[in-house]
N, C-alpha and C positions, 0 to 999 in steps of 0.2 A: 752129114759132115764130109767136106772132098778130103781128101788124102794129102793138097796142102793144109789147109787149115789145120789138122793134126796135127801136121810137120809143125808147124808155128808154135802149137801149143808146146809140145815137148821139148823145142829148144828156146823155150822165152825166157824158164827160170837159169837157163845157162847164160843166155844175153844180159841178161840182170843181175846175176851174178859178177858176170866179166865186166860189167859197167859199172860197178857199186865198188868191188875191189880196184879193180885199173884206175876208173876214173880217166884223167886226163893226163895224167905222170906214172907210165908204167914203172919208173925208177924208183919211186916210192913203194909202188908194193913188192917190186924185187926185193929192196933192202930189208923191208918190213919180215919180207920171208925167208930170207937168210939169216937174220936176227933171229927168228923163230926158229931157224932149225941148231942155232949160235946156243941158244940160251937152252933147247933141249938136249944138248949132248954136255954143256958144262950143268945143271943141275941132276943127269945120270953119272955125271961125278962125282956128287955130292958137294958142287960149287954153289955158294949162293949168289945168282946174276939176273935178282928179280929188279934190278935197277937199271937195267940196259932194256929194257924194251923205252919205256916213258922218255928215256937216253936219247934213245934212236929215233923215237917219234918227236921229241919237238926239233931235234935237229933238221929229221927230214922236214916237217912243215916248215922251219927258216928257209931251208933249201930253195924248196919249191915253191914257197911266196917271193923268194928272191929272182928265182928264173922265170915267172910270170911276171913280174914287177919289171924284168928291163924288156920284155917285149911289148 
């Protein structure tokens, strides 16, 4: 096995990763993961904001079917 082909291996599950989360609309999983870190500091204050994710995920998908819909 060459020394690239390792290299390939070891960074595939990273490429796949970064394609599965990113996808096509990096905006979507910034928000996704600000929301994430939104909803772990208000439930370490004993806030209940178990309705802001689902919130934020159809909004984003309007979003971003919107912005691919006028191009």
């Amino acid at each position: 096995m060459t020394l690239e082909r390792l290299g390939s291996w070891i960074t595939a599950p990273f490429r796949f990763l970064y394609h599965f989360i990113v996808g096509d609309d990096w905006t979507v999983a910034a928000v996704v993961l600000v929301t994430l870190i939104v909803i772990g500091f208000l439930n370490s204050n004993h806030i209940v904001s178990w309705w802001l994710m689902p919130l934020v995920a159809i909004l984003m998908t309007g979003l971003s079917l919107r912005r691919h819909a006028v191009r």
